[in-house]
N, C-alpha and C positions, 0 to 999 in steps of 0.2 A: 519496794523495800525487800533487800533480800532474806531467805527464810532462817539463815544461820543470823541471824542479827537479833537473837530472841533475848539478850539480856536489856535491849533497847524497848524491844516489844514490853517486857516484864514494867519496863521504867515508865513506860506511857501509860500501859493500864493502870500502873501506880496512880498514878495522874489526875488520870477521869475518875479512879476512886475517892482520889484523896478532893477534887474540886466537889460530885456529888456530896459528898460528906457534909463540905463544906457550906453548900445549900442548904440542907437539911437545917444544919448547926444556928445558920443565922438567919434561918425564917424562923425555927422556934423565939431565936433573940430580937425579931423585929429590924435586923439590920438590913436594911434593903440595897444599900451600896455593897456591901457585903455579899449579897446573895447574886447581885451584876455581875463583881470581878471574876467572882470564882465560876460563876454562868460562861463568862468571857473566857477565862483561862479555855474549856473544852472545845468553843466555835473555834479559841485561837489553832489546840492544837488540831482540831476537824479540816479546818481550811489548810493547814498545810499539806494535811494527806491529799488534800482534794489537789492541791497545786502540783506536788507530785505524780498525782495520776494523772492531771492532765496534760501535764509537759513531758511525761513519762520518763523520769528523771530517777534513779536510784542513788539513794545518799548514800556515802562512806558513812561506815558506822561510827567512823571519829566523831564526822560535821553532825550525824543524826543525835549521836549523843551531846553532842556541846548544845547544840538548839534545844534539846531537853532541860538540859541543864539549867541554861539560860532563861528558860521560861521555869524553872520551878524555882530557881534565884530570885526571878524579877517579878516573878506574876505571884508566887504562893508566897516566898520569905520576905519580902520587900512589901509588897501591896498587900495582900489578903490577913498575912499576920502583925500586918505594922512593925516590921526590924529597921527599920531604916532608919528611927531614931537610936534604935539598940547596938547596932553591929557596925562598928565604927568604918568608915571608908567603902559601904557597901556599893554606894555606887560606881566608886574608882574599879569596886571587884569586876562589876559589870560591865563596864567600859574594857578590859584586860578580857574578858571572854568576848564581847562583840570584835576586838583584834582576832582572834583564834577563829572562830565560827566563820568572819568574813573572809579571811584567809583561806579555810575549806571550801566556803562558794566561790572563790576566783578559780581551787582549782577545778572545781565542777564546770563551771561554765568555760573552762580552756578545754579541758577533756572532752565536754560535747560537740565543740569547736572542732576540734581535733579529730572525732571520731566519723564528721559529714567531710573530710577535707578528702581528696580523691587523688590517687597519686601524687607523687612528691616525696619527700624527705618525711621519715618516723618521726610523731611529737616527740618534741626537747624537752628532757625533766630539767633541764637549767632552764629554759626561759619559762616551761610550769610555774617553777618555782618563785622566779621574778617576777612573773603577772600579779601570783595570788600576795606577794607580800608589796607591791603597790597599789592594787584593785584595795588591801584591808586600808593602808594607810588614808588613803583618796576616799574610801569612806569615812573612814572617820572623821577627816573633816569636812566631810557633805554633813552629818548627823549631825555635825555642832552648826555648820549653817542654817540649817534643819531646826534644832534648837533657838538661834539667833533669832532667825526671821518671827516663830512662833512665840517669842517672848515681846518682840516688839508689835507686835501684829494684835496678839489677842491679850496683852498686860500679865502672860505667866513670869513663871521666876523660874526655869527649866538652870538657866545658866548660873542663876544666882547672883547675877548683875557683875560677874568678877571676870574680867581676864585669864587669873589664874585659874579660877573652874574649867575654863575655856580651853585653855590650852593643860591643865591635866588630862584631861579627860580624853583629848588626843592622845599623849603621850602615854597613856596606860594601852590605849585600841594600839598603838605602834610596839608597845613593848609587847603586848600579845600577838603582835603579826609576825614577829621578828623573830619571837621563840617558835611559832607553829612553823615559818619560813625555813628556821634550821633543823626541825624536826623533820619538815617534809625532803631538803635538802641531803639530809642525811640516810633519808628512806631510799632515795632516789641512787644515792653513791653504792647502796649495798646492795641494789638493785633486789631488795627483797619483795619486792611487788612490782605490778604492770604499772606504767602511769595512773590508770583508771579507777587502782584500786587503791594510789599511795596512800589516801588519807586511812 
């Protein structure tokens, strides 16, 4: 990760503050799922640095911060504090940043691509840009498959037994790849950074 990226750094240690905390808080309360998640939340964000260092992969501060994000959305406001009955459509929010964030791993893993390729023609920020906003959409309906299979399989309610859940939930992960797609596309026309760095 790189060193100027320190308002990210600032946001992760927030993190493991605010999860420790969190332990404390619900062993005094007896809450032992409670004291899991918020356990989980730091292996979660532990294992990512660990996957970074061993694929030695440096994130765009955009994708590091959205994955931040994403987990302090999904893992503290959602699960650890119980909003989901509160914050109406929270899911659909998370579904709209899983488009964004997956869009930044398309272009990471073009860029690595790109950066082992040996002679030839300079990576294309237009086909960049195309991978990452079909790699998000093609994910997001893997993750509803994903969802599908896991609700019939083990009796959960992920999908909520609806069609329309189903296919919202796409079309929010689309509407987020399509805005990250014309941001990154627009980064690219003003050629204000290298490919490697657009995000």
């Amino acid at each position: 990760m790189k060193r100027k990226d320190r308002g990210n750094d600032f946001f992760e240690l927030g993190m493991y503050i605010l999860a420790v905390v969190c332990v404390g808080y619900f062993l005094i309360k007896g809450n032992g799922a409670k004291v899991f998640e918020a356990a989980l939340i730091a292996v979660v964000l532990l294992l990512i640095r660990l996957v970074i260092k061993i694929t030695k992969t440096t994130l765009f501060p955009a994708l590091r911060f959205c994955i931040l994000l994403f987990i302090f959305v999904t893992m503290f406001i959602a699960n650890e504090f119980g909003y989901y009955g509160v914050i109406p459509y929270l899911d659909k929010v998370e579904h709209l940043f899983s488009g964004v964030i997956l869009c930044f791993i398309g272009l990471l893993i073009y860029s690595k691509a790109a950066s082992h390729q040996k002679g030839g023609e300079a990576p294309s920020s237009h086909i960049a840009v195309w991978l990452c906003l079909f790699f998000s959409i093609a994910m997001a309906g893997v993750w509803e498959i994903y969802e599908f299979a896991t609700d019939h399989l083990f009796g959960l309610n992920s999908q909520n037994g609806s069609l329309l859940d189903t296919m919202t939930d796409i079309i929010c992960g689309t509407i987020g790849a399509i805005v990250t797609a014309v941001y990154l596309a627009l980064k690219a026309k003003k050629r204000e950074l290298p490919l490697v760095d657009i995000g």
